[in-house]
N, C-alpha and C positions, 0 to 999 in steps of 0.2 A: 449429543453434546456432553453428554452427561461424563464419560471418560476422559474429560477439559476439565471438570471442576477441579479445582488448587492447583492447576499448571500456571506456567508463564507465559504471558504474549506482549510481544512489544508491535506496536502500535507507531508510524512515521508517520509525523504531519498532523497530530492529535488534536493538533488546538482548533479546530474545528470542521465545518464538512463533514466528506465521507471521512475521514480518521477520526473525528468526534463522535459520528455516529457509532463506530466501527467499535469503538474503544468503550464505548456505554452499551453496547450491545454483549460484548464478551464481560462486561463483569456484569450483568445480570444472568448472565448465564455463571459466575460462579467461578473465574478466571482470576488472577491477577491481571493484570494490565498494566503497562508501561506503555506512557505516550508519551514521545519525544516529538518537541516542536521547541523551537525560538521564541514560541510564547508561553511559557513554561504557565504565566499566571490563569490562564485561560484553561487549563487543565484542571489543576489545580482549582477554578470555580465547579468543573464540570466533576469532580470528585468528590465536594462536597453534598452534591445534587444526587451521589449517588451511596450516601452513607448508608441506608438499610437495604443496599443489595447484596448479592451473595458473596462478590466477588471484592475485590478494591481495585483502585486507580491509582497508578503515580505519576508524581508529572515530571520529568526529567528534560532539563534545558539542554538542545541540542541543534547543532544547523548542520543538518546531514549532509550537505554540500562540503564538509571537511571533516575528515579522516581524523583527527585529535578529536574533535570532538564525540564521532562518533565510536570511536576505539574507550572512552572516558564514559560513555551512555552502557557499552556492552559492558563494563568495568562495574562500574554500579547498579547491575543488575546482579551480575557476580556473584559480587559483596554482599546484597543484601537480598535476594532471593535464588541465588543457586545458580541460574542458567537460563537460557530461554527456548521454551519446547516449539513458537508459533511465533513466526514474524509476518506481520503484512506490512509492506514496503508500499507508502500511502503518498510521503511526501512527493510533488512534483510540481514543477514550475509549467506555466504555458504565456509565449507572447507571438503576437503577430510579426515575427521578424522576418525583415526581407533577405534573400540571398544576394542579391545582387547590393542593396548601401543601407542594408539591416546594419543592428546595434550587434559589434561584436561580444559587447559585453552579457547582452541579452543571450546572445548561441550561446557563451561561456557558460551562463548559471541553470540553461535549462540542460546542457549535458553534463553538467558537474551534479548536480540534483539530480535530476531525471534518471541519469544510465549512472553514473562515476559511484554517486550518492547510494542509490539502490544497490549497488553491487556489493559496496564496503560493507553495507548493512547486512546483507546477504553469505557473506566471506565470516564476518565475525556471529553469525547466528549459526553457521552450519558449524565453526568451532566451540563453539560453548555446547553445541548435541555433541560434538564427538569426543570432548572433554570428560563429558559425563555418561557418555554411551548411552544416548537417547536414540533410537533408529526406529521412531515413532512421530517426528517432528512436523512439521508444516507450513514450508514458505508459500506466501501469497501476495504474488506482486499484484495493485493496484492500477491496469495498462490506462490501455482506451480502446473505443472503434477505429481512431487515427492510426494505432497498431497493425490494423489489418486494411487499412483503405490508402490509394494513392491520394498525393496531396493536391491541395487547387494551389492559386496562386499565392496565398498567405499561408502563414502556420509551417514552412517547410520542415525547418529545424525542430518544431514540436512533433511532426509527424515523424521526424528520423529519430528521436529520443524514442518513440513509444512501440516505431518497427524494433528499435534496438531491446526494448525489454520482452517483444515477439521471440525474439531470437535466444536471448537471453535466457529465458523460459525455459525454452526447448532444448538447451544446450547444458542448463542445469540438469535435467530430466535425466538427459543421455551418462552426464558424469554421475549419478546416483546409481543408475542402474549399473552401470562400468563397476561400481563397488560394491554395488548387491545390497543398498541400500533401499531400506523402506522408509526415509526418510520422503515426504510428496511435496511437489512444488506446484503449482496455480496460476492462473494468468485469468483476473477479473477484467472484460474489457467493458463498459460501457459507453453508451453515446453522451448525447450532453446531459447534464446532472446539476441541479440547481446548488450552486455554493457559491463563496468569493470570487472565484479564477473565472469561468465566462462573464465576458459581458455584460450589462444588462440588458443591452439591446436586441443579444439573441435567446437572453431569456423570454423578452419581451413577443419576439415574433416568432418562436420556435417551441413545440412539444420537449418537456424534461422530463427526466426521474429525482429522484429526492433521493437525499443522502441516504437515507431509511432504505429503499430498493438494494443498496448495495451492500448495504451491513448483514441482509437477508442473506444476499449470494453469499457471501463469507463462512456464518452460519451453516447453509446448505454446502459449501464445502467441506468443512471442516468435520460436518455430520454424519458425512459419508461412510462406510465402512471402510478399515485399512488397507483393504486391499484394492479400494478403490480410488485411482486417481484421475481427478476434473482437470485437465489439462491446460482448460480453456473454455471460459462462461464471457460470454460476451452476453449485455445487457440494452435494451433497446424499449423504448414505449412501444404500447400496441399497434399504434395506428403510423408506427416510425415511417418517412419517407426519407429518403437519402437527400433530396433536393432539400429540406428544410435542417436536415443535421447538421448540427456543430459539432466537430470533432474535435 
């Protein structure tokens, strides 16, 4: 990690969870960090928690779900730190929506976020590396297991957001290579992860991992040598059963 210290990482979905984790993990490693979330203030406590690390935090109000605001986030990283070498794409929505007399409004904001949101994010970080001729950078979308698993009855539209960043992924991968880029891109999937977005219910009667588990994988990503790329880390507790996972 050491070859990170005084870069840039921007950080979706900061304000807490796995992007708060994620985002106090790279600045004690010695990063800058940019966390963008809707709750700007919530960063912004989690920065001052983090005053004698090596690294800093910023907290930058953002609803990655629209393109203005997220075009205005990549802007003022710009401005006041240069560019950005590392993006983990964290923000995402999940709801139990039906396909059949689900809330449209609900499909709308987990594909506007989920896939729409991550991409802009993604569009405008690989610009600001080629701006600057950075061809060292490192996207790392935040998936799930849902990514890789067929759906049950619920969750459909979540599970189609999270095949879509599956895809996503891999079709990033292919256009870098196409340009002979050493720029690497990531696909963290995890199963279910104690934060706000599950239930409590299936916290209640189900095996988790802790936002901390996945800030690790991030870490072991990004530590790898350049020439090596993680394609895809999917995360699961030891004793994982499918039958009990929430995805």
């Amino acid at each position: 990690m050491e070859r990170w210290s005084g870069r840039v990482a921007v950080v979706t979905g900061a304000s807490s969870g796995i992007g708060a984790a994620i985002a106090e993990e790279l600045v004690k490693k010695g990063l800058k960090v940019v966390g963008l979330a809707r709750r700007q203030e919530r960063i912004q406590e989690l920065s001052k928690s983090l005053k004698s690390a090596k690294g800093k935090l910023y907290a930058v109000k953002c609803d990655v779900s629209k393109e203005s605001d997220v075009q205005g986030a990549f802007k003022w990283v710009k401005d006041n730190l240069g560019g950005v070498d590392i993006l983990v794409n964290n923000a995402a929505a999940g709801y139990d929506t039906s396909l059949i007399n689900g809330s449209t409004e609900e499909m709308k904001k987990m594909l506007d976020l989920n896939v729409l949101g991550l991409s802009v994010c993604t569009k405008e970080a690989l610009q600001s590396m080629k701006e600057r001729g950075v061809d060292d950078g490192h996207i790392i979308h935040i998936n799930s297991l849902a990514g890789h698993m067929p759906p049950g009855e619920k969750y459909a539209i979540y599970y189609a957001t999270k095949h879509a960043v599956t895809a996503l992924t891999e079709g990033l991968r292919r256009e870098l290579v196409k340009q002979n880029s050493k720029i690497r891109v990531t696909s963290l999937s995890p199963g279910l992860v104690k934060t706000e977005m599950p239930p409590q219910a299936f916290l209640d009667a189900c095996p988790y991992l802790n936002a901390e588990d996945i800030a690790d994988g991030v870490l072991y990503v990004l530590g790898t040598p350049p020439h090596v790329q993680v394609l895809e880390l999917i995360h699961v507790v030891t004793y994982y059963q499918v039958s009990l996972m929430w995805f």
